[in-house]
N, C-alpha and C positions, 0 to 999 in steps of 0.2 A: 655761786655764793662763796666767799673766800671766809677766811679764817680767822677777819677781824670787824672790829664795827664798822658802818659808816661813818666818815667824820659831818660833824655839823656843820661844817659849810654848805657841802652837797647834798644835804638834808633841806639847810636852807633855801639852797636853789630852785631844790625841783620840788617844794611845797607850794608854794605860788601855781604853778601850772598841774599840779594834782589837786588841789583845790579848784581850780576854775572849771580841770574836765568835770567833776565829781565832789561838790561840793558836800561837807558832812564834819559831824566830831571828827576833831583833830584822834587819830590813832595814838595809842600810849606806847613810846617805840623804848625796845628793853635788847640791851646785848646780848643774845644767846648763840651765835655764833662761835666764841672761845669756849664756851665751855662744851657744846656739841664736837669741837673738834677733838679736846681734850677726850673727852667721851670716845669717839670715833678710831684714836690714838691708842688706847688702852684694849680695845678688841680688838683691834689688828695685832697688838704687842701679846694678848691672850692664845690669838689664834696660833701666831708663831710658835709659843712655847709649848702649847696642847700639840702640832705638828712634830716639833723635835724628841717631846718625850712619846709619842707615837711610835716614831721610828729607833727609839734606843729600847723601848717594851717590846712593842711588837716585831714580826716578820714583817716586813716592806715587800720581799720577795713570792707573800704567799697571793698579791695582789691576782699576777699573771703567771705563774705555776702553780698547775694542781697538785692534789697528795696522793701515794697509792696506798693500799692498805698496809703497806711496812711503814710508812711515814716518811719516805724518802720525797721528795720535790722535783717534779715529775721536769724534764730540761736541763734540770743541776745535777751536778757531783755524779755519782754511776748511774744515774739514769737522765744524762746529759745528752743522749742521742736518741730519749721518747720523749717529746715535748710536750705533750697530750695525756689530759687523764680523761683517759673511759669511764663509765661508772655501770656495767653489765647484770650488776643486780638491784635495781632499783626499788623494787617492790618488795621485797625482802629490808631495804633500807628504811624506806616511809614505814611497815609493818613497825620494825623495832623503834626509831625515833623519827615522827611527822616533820620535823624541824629539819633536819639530815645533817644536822651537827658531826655524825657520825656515818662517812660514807665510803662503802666500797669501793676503791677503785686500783684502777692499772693503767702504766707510762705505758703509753703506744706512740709511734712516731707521725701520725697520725689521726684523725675518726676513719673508724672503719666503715664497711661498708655492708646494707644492709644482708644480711644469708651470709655474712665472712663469718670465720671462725677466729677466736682470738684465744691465743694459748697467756694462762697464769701462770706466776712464777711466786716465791715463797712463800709465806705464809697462807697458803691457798686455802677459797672453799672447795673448792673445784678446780681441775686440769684444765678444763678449756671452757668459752663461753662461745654460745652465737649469736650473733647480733642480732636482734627483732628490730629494732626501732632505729631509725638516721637520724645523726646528730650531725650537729654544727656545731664551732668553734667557738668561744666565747672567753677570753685570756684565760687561754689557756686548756679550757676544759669543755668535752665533747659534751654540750647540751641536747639530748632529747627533744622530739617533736613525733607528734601524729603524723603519718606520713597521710595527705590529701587523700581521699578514695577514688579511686577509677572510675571517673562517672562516663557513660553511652546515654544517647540519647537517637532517639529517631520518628519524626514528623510522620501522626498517623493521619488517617482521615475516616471519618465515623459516617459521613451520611454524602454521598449517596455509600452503602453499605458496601461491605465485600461480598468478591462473589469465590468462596475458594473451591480450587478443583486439586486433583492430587499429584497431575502429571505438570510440565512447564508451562508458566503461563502463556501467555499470548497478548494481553493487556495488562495494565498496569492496576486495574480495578481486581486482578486476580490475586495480585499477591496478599496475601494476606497475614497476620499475624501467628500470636502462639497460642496455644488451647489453654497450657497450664497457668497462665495469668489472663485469659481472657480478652485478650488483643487480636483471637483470630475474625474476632466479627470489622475488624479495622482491615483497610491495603495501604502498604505503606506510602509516602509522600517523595523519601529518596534513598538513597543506599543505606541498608542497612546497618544498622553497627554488630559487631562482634556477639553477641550475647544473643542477637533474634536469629545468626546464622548457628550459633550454638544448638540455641531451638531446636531449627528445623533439623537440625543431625538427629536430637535428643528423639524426634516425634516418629523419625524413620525416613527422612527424606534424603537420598542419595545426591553424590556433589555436583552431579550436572544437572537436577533441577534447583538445588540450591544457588548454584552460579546463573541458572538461566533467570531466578526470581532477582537475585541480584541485581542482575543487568536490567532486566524488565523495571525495577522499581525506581533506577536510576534514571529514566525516560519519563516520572510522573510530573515531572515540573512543568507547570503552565496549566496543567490539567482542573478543570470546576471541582472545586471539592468547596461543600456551605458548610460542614461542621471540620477542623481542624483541633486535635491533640499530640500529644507528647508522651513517648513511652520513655522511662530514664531508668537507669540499673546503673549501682553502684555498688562497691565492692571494695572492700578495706580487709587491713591486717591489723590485729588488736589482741595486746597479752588477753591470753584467757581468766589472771582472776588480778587485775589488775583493781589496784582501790583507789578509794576516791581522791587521794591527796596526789595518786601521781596521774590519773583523771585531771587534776585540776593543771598538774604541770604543765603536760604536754598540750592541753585545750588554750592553756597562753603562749607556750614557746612557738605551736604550731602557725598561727597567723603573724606572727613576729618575725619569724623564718619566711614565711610564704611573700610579707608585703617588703621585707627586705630581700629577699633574690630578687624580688619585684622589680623595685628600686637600681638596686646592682646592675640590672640586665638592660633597665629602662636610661639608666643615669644621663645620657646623652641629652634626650629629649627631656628625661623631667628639667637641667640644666639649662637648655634653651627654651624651655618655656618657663621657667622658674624666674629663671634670671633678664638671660636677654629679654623673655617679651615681656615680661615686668616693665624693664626700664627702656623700653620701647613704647608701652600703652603710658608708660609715668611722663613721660618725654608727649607723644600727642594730647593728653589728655590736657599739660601745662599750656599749649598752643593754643588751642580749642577753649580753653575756659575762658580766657579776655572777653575771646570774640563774642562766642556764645553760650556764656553759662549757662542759664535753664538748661536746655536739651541735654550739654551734657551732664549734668546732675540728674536729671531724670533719665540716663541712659544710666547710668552706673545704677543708680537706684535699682531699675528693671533687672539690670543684670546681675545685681547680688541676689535679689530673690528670687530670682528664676535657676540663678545656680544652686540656693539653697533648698528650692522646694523639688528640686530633681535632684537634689544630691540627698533627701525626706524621703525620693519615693522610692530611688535605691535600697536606703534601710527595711523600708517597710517591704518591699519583696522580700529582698534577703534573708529577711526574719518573717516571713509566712503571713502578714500581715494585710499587704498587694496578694492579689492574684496573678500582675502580670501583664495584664490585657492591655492594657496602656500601654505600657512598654512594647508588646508587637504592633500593636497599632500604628507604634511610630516610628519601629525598623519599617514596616512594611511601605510607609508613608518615606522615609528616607528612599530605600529600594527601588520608588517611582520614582525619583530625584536622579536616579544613579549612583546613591552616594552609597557605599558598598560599609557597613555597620562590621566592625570587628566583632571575632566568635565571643574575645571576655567582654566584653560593652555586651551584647546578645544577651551573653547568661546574667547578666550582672540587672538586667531591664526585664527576666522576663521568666528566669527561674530562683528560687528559693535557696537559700546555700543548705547541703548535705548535713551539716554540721551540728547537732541538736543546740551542742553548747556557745557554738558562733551563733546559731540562729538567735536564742535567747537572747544576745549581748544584740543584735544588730537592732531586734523589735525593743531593746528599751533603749538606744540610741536613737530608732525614729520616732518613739514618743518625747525624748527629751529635745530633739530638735522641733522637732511638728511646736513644741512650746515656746523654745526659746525664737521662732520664727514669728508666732503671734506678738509674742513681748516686744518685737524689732518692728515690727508692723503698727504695731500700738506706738510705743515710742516716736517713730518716724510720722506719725499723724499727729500726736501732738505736739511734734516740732517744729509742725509746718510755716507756721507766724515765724517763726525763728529763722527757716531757709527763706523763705521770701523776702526777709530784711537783708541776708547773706546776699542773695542774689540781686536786690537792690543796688548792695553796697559794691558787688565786684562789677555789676552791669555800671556805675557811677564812677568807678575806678579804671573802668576800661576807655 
């Protein structure tokens, strides 16, 4: 659309043939184009001046340098060689103002690292700080995060039962679990994790029968087992009287940190499938549609909701919602295939996240899709008269 009328010639023109596709009242045609641009001209010439007086009020520079508690600008002037503000009492910060308008911090050249010691310099509360919590960088300033808990996990088997003895096993149905959580009536399915060898220290059991269960339990695969479980032990670090407002920080910076290393780590392949086979399936699917539309419309169809109702039942494990059971059903169903199922795909189909406050967000994510799924399902049935005229039209064009 440009930034003047049409003139009445070409108005002329093309009535005739807009008339004949789509006969009806002549439309009432009025210039608002100049005055839309006029309009359009004035908030850009607003924006400009609201930016310049911006920068002649404010610090530009407080964008991507932090403050320390002298008010110095953590990369600038004498503290040009810390470029990082730490923030070491945060809970003490939220306490006094929730906002953190007002926040402690210190130039480090650096985010430090978790258990480092970090010595303060003038106006101090405190000599020196230790770090509880990992941060990441974020212009300028070391943000906070939960750090993930050390989750173990190890494949038990309930029936046929254990049978435990005290000295080294001999069979794999001997090993058996822990007393003080109840696990000992289970033998395990495959090597232990950390926390069940902890155990048997804990129970009195000396390192050459703990290494001979080891080994033994590492030989259970293949083995009949009709009831299969799961024992998981998790274990985190968490300020002792931490409140809720910095509760609520680190419960968002934590997944923000976690899906961006993610990312970071992944970038290659999210890159070639993102990109390249985008416009690789955009490139076949252009080929394929002359030929034979239907099919492939009803392939894409299929395959948006089958990504969508398996990317539903993610959520719903995630968030406690799924059991799970599906999701082994269809490692195990892969596994007959040979097709070997990654450990985060695994947990991600078939265990629960650790996280009470991720768990919450993930169960009202898969109700809002489980919905928005029906609506798309609804919608797409009564479009159907509408695709089929589509596909008329492209099958008559081809």
């Amino acid at each position: 659309m440009g930034c003047c009328c049409l003139s009445h010639e070409s108005a002329e023109i093309e009535e005739p043939l807009r008339i004949r596709a789509n006969p009806g009242p002549p439309p009432r045609r009025r210039c608002t184009d100049f005055p839309c641009c006029i309009l359009f001209a004035a908030v850009l010439v607003g924006n400009g001046i609201l930016l310049v007086l911006f920068g002649q009020v404010g610090d530009l520079r407080r964008i991507d340098h932090g403050r320390d508690h002298d008010g110095n600008l953590c990369g600038l002037g004498t503290e040009a060689a810390r470029a990082y503000a730490f923030y070491p009492d945060l809970e003490t910060d939220f306490a006094k103002d929730p906002s953190l308008q007002q926040r402690y911090g210190i130039c480090l050249p650096g985010c430090p690292a978790v258990g480092s010691t970090v010595e303060d310099y003038g106006n101090m509360r405190q000599a020196e700080w230790v770090v509880l919590q990992p941060s990441f960088a974020v212009f300028g300033r070391c943000v906070p995060y939960q750090r993930p808990a050390d989750q173990s996990s190890t494949k038990l088997c309930a029936s046929p039962a254990c049978e435990p003895i005290a000295g080294a096993p001999t069979k794999p149905q001997q090993v058996c679990g822990l007393k003080r959580d109840g696990t000992d009536k289970y033998w395990l399915l495959e090597h232990p994790d950390t926390s069940i060898e902890d155990g048997w220290r804990a129970e009195g059991a000396d390192s050459a029968v703990i290494s001979a269960r080891a080994t033994m339990a590492g030989t259970s695969k293949g083995l009949d087992c009709r009831q299969q479980l799961r024992r998981e032990a998790d274990v985190s670090i968490r300020p002792l009287d931490d409140s809720m407002a910095y509760n609520l920080l680190t419960s968002v910076t934590s997944p923000v940190y976690s899906v961006g290393n993610s990312i970071s780590s992944n970038y290659a392949l999210i890159l070639g499938l993102g990109v390249v086979g985008s416009a690789v399936m955009s490139v076949i699917i252009m080929l394929l549609f002359p030929i034979c539309a239907p099919p492939v419309l009803l392939s894409l169809l299929v395959v948006v909701f089958v990504a969508l109702i398996l990317t539903d039942y993610v959520l719903f494990v995630q968030g406690g919602i799924a059991s799970g059971r599906t999701g082994a059903q269809l490692q195990q169903f892969l596994s007959s295939l040979s097709i070997t199922v990654p450990s985060g795909a695994e947990s991600l189909l078939t265990q629960a996240s650790s996280n009470q406050a991720t768990m919450q967000w993930f169960a009202v994510s898969g109700c809002l899709l489980a919905v928005a799924i029906m609506l798309l399902a609804c919608t797409v049935l009564s479009l159907a008269k509408q695709f089929r005229v589509v596909l008329a039209l492209l099958s008559e064009a081809a």
